[in-house]
N, CA and C of each residue as an Amber inpcrd file, in Angstrom:
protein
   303
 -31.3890000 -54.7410000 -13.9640000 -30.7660000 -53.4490000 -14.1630000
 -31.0910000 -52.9590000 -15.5780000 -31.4220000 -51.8990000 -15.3960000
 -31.7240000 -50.9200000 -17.1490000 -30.3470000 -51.7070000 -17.9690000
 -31.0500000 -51.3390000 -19.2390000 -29.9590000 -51.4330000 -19.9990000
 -29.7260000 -49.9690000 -20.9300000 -28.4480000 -49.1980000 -20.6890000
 -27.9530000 -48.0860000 -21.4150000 -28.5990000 -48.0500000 -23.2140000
 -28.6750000 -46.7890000 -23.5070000 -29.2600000 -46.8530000 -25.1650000
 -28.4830000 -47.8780000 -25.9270000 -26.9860000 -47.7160000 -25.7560000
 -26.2450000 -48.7850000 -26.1580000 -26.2280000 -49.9050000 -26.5290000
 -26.4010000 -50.0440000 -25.4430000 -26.7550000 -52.0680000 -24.7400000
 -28.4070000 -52.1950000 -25.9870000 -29.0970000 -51.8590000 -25.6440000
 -30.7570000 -51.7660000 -25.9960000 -30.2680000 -51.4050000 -27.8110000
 -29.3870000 -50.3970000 -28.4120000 -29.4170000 -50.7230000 -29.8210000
 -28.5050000 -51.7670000 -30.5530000 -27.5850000 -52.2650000 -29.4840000
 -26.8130000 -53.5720000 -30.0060000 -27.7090000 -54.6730000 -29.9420000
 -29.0310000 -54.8000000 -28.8030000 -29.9680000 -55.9790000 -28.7630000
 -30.4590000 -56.0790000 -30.0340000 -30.7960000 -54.4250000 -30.9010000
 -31.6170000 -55.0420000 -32.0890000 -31.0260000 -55.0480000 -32.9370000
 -29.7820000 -54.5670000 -33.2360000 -28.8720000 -54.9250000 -33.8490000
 -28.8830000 -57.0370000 -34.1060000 -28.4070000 -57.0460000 -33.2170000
 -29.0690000 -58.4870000 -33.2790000 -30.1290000 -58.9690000 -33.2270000
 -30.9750000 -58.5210000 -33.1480000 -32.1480000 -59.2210000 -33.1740000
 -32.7550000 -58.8330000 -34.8140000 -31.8280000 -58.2400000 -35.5040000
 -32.9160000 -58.0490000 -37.1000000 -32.9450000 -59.2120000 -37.6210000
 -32.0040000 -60.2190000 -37.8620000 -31.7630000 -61.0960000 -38.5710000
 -33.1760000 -62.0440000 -38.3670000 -33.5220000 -62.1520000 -37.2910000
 -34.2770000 -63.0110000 -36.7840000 -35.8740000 -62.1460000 -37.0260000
 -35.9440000 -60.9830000 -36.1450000 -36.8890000 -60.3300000 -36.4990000
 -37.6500000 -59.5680000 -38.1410000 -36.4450000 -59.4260000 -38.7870000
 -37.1370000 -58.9940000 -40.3330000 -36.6110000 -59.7420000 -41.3010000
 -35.6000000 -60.8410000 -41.3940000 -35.3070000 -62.0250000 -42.4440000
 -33.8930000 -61.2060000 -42.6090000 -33.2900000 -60.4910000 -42.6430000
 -31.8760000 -59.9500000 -43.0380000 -31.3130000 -58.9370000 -42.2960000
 -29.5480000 -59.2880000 -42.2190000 -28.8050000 -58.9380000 -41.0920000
 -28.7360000 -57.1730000 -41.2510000 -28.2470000 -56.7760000 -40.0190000
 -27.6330000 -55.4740000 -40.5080000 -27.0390000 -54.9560000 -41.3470000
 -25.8960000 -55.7620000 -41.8460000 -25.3270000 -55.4380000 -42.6970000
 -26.3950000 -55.4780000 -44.1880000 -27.1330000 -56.3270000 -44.1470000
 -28.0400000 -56.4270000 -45.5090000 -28.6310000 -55.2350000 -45.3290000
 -29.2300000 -54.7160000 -44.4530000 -30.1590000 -53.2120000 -44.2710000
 -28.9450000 -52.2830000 -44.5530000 -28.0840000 -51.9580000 -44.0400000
 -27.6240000 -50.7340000 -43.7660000 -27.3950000 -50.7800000 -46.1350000
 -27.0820000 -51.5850000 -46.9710000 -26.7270000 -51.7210000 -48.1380000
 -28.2460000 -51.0780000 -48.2300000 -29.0640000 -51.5910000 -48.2440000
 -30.8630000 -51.1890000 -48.4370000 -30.8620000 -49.9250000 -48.5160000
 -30.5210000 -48.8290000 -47.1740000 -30.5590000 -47.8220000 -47.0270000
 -29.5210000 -47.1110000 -47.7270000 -28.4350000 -47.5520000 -47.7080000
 -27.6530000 -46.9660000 -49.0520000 -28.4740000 -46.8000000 -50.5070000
 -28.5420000 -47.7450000 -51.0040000 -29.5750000 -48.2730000 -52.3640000
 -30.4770000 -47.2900000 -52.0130000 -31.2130000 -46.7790000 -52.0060000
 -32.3860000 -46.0190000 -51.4850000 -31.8100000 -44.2780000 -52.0430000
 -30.6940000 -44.5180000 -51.7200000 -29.9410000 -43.0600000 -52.0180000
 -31.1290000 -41.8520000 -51.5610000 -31.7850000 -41.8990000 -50.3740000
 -32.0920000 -40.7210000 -49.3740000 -31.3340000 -40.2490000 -48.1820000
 -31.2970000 -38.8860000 -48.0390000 -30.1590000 -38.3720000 -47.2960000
 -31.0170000 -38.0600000 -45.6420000 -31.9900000 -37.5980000 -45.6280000
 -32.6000000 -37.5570000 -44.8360000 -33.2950000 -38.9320000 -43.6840000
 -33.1270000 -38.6610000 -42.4330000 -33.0560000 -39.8670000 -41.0460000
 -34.7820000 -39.8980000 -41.3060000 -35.4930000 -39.3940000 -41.7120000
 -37.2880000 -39.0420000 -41.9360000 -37.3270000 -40.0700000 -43.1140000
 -36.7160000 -39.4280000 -44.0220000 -37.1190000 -40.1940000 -45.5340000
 -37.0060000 -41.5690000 -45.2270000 -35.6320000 -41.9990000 -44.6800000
 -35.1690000 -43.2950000 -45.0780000 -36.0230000 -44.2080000 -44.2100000
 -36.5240000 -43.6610000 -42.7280000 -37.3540000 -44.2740000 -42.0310000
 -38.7080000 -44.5500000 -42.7310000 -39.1950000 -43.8500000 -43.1800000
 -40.4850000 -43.6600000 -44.1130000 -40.0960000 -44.8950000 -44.8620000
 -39.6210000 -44.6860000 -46.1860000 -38.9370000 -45.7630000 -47.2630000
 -38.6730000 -47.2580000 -46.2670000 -37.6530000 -47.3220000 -45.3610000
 -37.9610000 -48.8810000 -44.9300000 -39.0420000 -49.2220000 -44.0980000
 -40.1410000 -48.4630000 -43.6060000 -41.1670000 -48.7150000 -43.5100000
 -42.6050000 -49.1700000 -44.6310000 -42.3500000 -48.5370000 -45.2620000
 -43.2590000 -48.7460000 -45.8790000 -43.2890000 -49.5470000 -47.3620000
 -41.9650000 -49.5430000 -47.4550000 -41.5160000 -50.7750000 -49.0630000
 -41.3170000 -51.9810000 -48.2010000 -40.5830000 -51.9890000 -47.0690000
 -39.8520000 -53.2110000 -46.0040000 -40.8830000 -53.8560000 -45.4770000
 -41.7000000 -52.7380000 -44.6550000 -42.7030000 -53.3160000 -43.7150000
 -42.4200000 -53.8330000 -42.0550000 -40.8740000 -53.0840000 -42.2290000
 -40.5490000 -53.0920000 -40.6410000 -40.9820000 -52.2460000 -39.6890000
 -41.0870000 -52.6800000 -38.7560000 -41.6390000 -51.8860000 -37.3380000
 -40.8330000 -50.1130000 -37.4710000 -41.0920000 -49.3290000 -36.7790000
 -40.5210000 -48.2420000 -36.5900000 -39.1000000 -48.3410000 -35.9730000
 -39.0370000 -49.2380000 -34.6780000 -38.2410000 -48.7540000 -34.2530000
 -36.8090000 -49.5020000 -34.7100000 -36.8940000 -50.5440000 -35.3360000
 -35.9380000 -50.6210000 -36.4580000 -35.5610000 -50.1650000 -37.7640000
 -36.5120000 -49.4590000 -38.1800000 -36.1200000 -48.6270000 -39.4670000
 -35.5790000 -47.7320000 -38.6590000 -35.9390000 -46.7660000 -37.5350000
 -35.2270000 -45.7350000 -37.1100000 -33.6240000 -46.1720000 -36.7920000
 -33.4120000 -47.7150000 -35.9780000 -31.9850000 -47.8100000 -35.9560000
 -31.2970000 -48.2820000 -37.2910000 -32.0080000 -48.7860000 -38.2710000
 -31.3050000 -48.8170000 -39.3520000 -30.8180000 -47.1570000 -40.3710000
 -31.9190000 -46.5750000 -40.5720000 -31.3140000 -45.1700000 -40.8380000
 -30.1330000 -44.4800000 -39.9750000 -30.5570000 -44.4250000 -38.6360000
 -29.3800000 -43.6310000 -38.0200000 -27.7130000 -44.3010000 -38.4870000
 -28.0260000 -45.9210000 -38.4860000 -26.5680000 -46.3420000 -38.0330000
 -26.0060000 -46.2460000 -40.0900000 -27.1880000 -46.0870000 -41.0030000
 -26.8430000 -45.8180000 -42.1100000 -26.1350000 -44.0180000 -42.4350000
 -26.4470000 -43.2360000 -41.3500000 -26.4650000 -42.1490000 -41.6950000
 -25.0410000 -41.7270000 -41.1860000 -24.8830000 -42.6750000 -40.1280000
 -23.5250000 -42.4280000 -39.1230000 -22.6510000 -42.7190000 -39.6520000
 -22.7030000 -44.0380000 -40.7250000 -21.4720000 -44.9030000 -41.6800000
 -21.2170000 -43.7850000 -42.5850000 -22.3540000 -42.7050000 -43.3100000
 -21.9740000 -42.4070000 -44.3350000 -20.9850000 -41.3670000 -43.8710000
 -21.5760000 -41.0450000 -42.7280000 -20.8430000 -39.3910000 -42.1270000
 -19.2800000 -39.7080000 -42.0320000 -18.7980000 -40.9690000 -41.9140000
 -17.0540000 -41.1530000 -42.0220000 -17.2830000 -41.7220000 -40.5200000
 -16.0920000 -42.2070000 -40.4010000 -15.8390000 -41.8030000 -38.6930000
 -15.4170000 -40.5640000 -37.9190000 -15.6810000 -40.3700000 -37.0030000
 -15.7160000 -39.2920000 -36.0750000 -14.2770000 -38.6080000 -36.2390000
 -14.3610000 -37.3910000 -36.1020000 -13.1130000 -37.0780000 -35.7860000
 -12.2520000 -36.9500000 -34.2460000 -13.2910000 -37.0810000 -33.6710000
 -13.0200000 -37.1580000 -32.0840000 -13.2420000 -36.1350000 -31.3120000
 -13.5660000 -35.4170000 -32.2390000 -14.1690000 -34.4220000 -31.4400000
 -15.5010000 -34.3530000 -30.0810000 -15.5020000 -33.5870000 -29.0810000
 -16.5320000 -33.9600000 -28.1290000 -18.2030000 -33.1350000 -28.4770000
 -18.8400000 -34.2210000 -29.4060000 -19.8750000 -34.1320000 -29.4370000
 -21.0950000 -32.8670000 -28.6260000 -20.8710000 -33.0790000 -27.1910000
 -21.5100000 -33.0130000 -26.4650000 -21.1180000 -31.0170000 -26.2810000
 -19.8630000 -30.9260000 -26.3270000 -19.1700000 -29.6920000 -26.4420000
 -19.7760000 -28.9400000 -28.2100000 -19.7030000 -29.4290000 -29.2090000
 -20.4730000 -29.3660000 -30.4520000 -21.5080000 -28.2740000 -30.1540000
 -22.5380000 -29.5870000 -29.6680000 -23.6870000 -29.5000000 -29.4000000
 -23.8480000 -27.4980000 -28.4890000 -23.1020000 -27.3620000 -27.2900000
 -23.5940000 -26.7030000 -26.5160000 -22.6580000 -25.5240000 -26.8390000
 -22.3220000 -25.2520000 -28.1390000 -21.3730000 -23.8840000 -28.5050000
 -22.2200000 -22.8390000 -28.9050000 -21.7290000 -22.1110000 -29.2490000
 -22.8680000 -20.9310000 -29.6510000 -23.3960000 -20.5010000 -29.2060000
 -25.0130000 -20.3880000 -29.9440000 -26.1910000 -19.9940000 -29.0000000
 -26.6280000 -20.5470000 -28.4350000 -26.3750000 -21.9960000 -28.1260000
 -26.3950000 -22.8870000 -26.9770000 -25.5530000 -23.1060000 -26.0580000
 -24.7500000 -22.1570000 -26.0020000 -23.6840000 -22.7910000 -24.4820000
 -24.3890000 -21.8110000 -23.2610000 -25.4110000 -20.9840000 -23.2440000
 -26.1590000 -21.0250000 -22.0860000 -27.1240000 -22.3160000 -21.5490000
 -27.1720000 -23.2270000 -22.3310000 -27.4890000 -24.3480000 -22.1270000
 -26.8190000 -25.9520000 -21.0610000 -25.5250000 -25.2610000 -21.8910000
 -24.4510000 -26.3410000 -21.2390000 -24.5540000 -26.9790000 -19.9820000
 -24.7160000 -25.8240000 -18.9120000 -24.9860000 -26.1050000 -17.4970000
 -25.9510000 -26.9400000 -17.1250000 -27.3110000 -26.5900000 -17.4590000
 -28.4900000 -27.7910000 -17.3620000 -28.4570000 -28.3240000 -17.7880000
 -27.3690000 -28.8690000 -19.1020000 -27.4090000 -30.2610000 -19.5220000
 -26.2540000 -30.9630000 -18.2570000 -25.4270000 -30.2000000 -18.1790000
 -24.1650000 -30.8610000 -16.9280000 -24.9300000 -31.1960000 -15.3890000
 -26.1470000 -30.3410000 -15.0290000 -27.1390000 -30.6660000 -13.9060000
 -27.8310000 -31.7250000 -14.3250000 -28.0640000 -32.0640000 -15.1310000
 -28.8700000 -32.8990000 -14.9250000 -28.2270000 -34.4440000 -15.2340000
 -26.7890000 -34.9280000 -16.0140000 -25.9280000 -35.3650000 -15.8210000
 -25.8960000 -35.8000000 -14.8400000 -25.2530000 -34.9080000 -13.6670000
 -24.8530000 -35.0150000 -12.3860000 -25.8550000 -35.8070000 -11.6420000
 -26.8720000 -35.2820000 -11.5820000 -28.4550000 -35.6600000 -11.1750000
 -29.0410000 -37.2670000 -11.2030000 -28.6210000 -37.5860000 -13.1150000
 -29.1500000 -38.8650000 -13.4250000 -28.0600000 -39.5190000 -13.1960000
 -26.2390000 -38.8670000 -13.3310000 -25.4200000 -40.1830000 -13.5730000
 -25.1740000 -40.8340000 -12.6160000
């Protein structure tokens, strides 16, 4: 059975320690230290000083970018997303929902 984005970024979540010599928690401090605000930059920077693969610098930036943002307020994301000049959108994102879930 697939595994949800979830499932698949908690695998490398665990798997850094093993795969690049230091835990998450040691990266996500890295990407702090780095003091870049941008999900581009910081991927760039632990690529290329680190020498990690892409697709762990990309989950190390995001989950650095998410810590800094606070925690959520609880608000529904997904509602966020489709306000404005995007809530003619809303619907084909809810079709296709329906479709895949």
């Amino acid at each position: 059975m697939a595994k949800s984005p979830e499932e698949m970024a908690d695998a490398m979540r665990a798997n850094l320690k093993e795969k690049t010599g230091k835990t998450h928690a040691q990266w996500l401090k890295i990407a702090k230290a780095c003091k870049l605000e941008k999900h581009g930059q910081i991927v760039k920077h632990l690529k290329s000083e680190y020498e990690i693969g892409h697709g762990f610098a990309n989950l190390i930036a995001h989950d650095h970018l998410a810590s800094a943002a606070g925690p959520s307020d609880g608000g529904d994301l997904v509602s966020s997303q489709y306000s404005g000049k995007k809530a003619g959108l809303k619907p084909i994102y809810d079709a296709l929902i329906k479709t895949i879930g």
